[in-house]
C-alpha positions in Angstrom: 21.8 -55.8 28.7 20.4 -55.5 31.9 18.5 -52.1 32.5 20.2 -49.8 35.1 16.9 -48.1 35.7 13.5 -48.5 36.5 12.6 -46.6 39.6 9.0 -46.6 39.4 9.0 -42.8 41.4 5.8 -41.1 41.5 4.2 -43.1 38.6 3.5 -45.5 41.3 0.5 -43.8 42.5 -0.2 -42.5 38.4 -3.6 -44.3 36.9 -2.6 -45.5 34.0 -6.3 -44.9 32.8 -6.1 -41.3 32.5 -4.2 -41.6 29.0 -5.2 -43.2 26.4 -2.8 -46.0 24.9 -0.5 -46.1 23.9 1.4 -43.2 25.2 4.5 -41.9 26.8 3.9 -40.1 30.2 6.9 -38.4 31.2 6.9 -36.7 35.0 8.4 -32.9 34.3 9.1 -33.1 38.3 11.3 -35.9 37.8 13.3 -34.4 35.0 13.6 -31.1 36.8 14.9 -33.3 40.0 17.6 -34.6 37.2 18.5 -31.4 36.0 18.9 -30.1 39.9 21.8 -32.9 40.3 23.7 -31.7 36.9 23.3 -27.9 38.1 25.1 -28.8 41.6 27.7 -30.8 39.3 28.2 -27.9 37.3 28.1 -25.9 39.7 30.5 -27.0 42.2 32.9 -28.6 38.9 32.6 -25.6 36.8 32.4 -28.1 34.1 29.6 -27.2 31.1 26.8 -30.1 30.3 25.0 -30.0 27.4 21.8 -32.5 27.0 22.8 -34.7 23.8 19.3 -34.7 22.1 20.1 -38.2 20.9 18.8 -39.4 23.8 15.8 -36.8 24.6 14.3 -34.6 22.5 11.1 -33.1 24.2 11.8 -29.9 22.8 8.3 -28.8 24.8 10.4 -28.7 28.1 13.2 -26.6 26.3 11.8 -23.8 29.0 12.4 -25.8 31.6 16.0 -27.5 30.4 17.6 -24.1 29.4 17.3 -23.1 32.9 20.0 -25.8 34.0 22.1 -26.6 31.3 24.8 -25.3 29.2 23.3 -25.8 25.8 22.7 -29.4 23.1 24.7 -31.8 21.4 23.3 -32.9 17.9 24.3 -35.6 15.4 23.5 -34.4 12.5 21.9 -31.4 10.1 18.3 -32.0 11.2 19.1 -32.2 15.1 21.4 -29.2 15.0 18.3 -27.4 13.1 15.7 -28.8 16.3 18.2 -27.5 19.2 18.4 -23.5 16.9 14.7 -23.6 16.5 13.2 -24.6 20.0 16.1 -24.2 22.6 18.6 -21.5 23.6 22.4 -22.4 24.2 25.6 -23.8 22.6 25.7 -26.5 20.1 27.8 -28.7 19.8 27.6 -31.2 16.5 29.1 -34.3 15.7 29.0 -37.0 13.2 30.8 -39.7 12.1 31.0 -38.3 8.3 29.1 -35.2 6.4 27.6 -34.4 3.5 29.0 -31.4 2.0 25.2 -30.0 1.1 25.0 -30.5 5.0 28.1 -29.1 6.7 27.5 -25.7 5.4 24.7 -25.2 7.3 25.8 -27.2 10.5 29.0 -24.8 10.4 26.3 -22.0 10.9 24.3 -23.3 13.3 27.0 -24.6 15.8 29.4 -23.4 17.9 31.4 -26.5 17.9 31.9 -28.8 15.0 33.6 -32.3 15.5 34.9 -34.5 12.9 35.6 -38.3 13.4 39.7 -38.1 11.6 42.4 -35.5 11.0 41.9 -36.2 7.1 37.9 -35.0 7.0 39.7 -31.6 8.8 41.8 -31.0 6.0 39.4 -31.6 3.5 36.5 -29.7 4.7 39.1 -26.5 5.1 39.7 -26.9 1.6 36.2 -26.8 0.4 34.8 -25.0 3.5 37.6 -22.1 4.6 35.8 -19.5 5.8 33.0 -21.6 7.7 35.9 -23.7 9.6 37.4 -20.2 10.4 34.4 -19.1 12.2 33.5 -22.4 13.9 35.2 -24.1 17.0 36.8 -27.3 15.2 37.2 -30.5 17.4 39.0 -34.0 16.7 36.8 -36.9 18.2 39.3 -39.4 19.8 38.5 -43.2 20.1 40.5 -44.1 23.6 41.1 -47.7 22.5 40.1 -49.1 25.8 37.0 -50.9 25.6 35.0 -50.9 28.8 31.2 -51.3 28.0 29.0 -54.3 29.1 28.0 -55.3 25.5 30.6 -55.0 23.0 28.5 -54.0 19.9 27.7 -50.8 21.9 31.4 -50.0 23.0 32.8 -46.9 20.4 36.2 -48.6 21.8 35.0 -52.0 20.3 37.7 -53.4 17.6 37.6 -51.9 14.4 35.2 -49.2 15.2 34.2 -46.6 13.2 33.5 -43.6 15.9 37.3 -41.6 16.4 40.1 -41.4 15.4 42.4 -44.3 17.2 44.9 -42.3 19.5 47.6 -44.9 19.1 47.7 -42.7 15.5 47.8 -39.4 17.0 50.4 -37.1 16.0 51.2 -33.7 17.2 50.5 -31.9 14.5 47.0 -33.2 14.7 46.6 -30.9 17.3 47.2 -27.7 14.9 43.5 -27.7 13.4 41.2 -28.2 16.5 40.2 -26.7 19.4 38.9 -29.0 21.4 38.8 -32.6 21.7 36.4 -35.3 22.5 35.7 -38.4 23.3 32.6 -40.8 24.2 33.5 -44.4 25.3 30.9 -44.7 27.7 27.2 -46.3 28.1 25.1 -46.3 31.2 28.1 -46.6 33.3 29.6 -44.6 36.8 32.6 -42.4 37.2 35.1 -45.3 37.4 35.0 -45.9 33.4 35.5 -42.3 33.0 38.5 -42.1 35.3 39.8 -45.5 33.2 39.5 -43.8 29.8 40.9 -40.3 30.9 43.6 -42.6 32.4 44.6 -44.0 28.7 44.3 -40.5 27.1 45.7 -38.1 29.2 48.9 -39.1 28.5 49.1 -38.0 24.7 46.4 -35.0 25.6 48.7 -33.2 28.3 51.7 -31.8 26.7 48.9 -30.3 23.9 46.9 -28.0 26.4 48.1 -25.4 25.4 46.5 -25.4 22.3 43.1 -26.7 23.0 40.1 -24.4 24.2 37.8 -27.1 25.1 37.4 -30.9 26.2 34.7 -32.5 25.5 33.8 -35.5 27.4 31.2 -37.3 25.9 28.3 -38.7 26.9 26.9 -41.9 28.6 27.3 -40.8 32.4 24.6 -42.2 34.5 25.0 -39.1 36.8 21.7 -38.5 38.2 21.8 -42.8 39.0 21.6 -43.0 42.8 25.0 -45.3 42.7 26.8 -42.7 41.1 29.8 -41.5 42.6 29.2 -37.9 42.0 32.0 -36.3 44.4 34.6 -38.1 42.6 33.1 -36.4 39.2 32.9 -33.5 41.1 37.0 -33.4 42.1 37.5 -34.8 38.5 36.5 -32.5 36.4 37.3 -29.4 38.8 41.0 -30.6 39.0 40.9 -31.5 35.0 39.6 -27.5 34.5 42.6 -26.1 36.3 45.0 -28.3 34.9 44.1 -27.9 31.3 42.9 -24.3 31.2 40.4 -25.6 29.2 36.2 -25.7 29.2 35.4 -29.2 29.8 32.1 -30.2 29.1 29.9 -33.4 29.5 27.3 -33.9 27.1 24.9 -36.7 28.7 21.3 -38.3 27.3 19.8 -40.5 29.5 21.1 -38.7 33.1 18.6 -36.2 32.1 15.3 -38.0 31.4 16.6 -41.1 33.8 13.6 -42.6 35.3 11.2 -40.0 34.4 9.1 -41.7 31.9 6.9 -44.6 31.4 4.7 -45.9 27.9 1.2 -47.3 28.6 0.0 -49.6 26.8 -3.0 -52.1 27.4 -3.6 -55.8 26.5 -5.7 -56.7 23.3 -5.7 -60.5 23.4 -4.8 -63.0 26.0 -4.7 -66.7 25.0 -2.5 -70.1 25.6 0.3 -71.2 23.5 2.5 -73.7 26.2 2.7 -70.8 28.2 0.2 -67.5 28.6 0.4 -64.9 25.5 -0.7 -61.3 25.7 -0.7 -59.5 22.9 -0.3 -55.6 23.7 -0.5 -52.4 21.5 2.7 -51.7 22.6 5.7 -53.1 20.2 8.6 -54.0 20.6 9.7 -53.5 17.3 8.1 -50.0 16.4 7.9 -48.1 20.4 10.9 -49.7 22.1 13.5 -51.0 19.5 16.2 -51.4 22.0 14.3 -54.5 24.0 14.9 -55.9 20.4 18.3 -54.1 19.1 20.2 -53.7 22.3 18.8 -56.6 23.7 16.8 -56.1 27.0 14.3 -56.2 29.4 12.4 -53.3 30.4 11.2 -53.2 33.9 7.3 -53.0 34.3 5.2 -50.8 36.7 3.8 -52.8 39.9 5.5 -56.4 38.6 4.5 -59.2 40.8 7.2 -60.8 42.2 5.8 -64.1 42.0 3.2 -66.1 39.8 3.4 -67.1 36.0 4.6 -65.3 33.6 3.1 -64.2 30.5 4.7 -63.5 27.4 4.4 -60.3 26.0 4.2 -58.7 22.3 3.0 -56.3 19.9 1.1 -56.3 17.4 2.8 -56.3 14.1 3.1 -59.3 12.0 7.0 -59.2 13.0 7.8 -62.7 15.0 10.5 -60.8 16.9 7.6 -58.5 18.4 8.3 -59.9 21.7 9.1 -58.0 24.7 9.6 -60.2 27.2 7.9 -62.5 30.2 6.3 -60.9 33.0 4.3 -61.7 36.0 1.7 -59.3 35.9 0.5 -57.3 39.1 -2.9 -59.1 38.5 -4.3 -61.5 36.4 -3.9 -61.1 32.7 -7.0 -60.2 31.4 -8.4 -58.5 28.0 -8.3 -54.2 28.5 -5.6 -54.2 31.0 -3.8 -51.1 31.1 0.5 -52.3 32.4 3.8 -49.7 31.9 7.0 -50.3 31.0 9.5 -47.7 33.1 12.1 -45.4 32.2 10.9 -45.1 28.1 11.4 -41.2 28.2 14.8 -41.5 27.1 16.3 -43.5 23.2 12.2 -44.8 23.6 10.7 -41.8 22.4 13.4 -40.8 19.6 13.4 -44.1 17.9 9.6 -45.1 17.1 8.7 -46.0 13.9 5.3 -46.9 11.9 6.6 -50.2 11.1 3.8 -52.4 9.8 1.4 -49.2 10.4 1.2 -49.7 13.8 0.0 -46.1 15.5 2.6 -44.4 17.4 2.0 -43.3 21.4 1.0 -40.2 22.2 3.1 -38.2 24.4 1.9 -36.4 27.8 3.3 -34.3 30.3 2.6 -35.2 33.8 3.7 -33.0 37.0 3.9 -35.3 39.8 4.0 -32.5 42.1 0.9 -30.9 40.8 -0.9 -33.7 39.0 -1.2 -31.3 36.3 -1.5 -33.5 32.9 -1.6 -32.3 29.4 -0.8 -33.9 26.2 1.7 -32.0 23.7 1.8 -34.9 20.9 -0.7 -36.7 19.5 -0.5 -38.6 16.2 -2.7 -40.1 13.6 -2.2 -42.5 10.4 -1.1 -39.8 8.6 2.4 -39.9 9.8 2.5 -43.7 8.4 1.4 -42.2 5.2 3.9 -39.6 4.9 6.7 -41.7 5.2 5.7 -43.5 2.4 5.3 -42.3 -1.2 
């Protein structure tokens, strides 16, 4: 996958020596700047946008977040439990399948509830009456139109396991919910939206009537600069009045886009064919998508010409490679580099793989150059993963 990202902002002129490393720095300024594009969405839509924690998590800006958005999406028991305990708003919950000592207390803590078939509905109201009766119950939909850049990432990919398939919906389906939604996208502009509506709309329309809510999904790149956010704008304002319905967006990335970077710093730098660095930064256990997804981060300050060096982490893992770069001077033993836009999946998905330490995490305020750190960790959280 190519990155869509990588905007280098503010952190341009940030010395990567004032942290130690590793460690996430993410730039409050540019999330609130984020935050102020979704508001004037909102705003002038009259859509709702929830941030799907997912994707971002930094439940230490809740303050901050809460002022501009709607509420949280969670996947699951112990992300519903983080949005109740340290923000304010709507949640919204979905998984693919739940455990029945879970869904009791998901039922309590969210407002909306969406199942992945009609036949988990009917089951869970059997077991579960009175919770369904006091919980907004949605149907998640899978559009069958497959429109992501890699196809293992594409909830529309054959066979997949996120939604129901609408080529099976029925009208009576629509008796037990009261919203529907839908995710099919990833990374991507307005135009995959408008494709996907396109295919559902159809077999959604003569059911408004008995829907409260819509729930778009996530995976807009709203607050990308290419986005074309007037045509989002008409969209979901004419989709409102048409439906009667609250229509909501529930994006990850379009809030923390660009707005992060992880530091780390070179430990060893020696010749193999070509020039290997070895960084405390890995692949593997701080940025699993450069591995899973695949791709290639963008670096801070990367030279535009001169020979690249390979770099990795440094767990015993051969895949521990992150990629060539030409660095923005010569690779050299206590060099501090950045990889850009890591506020966002980055964060979420580290691991103590191998017992390699985890970043710390700072908050910076480009406007202010106020710095803090609000995580720091130490081998103990290796240890108590473990038995």
């Amino acid at each position: 996958m190519e990155t869509k990202a990588g905007d280098p902002g503010a952190f341009a002129h940030f010395d990567l020596a004032r942290v130690p490393s590793p460690a996430f720095v993410v730039d409050e300024a540019a999330v609130r700047r984020n935050l102020d594009i979704l508001a004037d969405v909102k705003a002038r839509s009259g859509a709702k946008i929830l941030l799907a924690l997912k994707a971002f998590s930094m439940w230490s800006l809740a303050p901050l977040i809460e002022d501009y958005l709607d509420g949280f999406c969670a996947s699951g028991l112990w992300e519903a439990r983080l949005a109740k305990e340290h923000f304010h708003g709507s949640i919204s919950t979905y998984s693919p399948a739940y455990k029945a000592e879970d869904l009791a207390e998901i039922l309590t803590l969210s407002d909306h509830v969406t199942f992945n078939n009609p036949a988990q509905i009917e089951r869970w109201k059997s077991e579960a009456d009175q919770e369904l009766n006091n919980c907004d119950i949605g149907l998640r939909l899978n559009p069958e139109i497959a429109l992501g850049e890699t196809p293992k990432y594409d909830p529309s990919q054959q066979h997949s396991r996120l939604g129901f398939p609408i080529s099976q919906l029925q009208p009576e389906h629509f008796s037990a919910i009261s919203g529907v939604h839908f995710h099919n996208l990833c990374e991507q502009n307005f135009d995959a939206l408008e494709k996907t509506w396109n295919k559902i709309e159809p077999l959604i329309v003569p059911h408004f009537d008995k829907l409260k809510w819509i729930n778009l999904g996530g995976g807009h790149h709203i607050t990308r600069d290419d986005y074309d956010r007037e045509a989002l704008v008409q969209f979901l304002s004419d989709l409102k009045a048409k439906s009667d319905c609250d229509i909501y967006l529930e994006p990850g990335e379009a809030v923390a886009l660009d707005a992060g970077i992880l530091v780390g710093e070179i430990l060893d730098v020696f010749d193999n064919d070509m020039p290997i660095g070895i960084t405390d930064i890995s692949a593997t256990c701080h940025m699993p998508d450069v591995i899973e997804a695949p791709y290639r981060p963008a670096m801070l300050d990367e030279a535009n010409e001169g020979d690249p060096i390979r770099l990795g982490g440094p767990s015993c893992l051969a895949g521990d490679i992150i990629g060539g770069y030409r660095l923005p001077e010569p690779p050299h033993i206590g060099q501090r580099i950045a990889f850009l836009d890591q506020a966002h999946y980055s964060m979420v998905k580290t691991n103590t793989f191998n017992g390699v330490p985890l970043p710390s995490i700072w908050l910076w305020n480009s406007e202010t150059d106020d710095l803090r750190c609000v995580k720091q960790f130490d081998w103990t959280e290796f240890r108590d993963r473990l038995s």
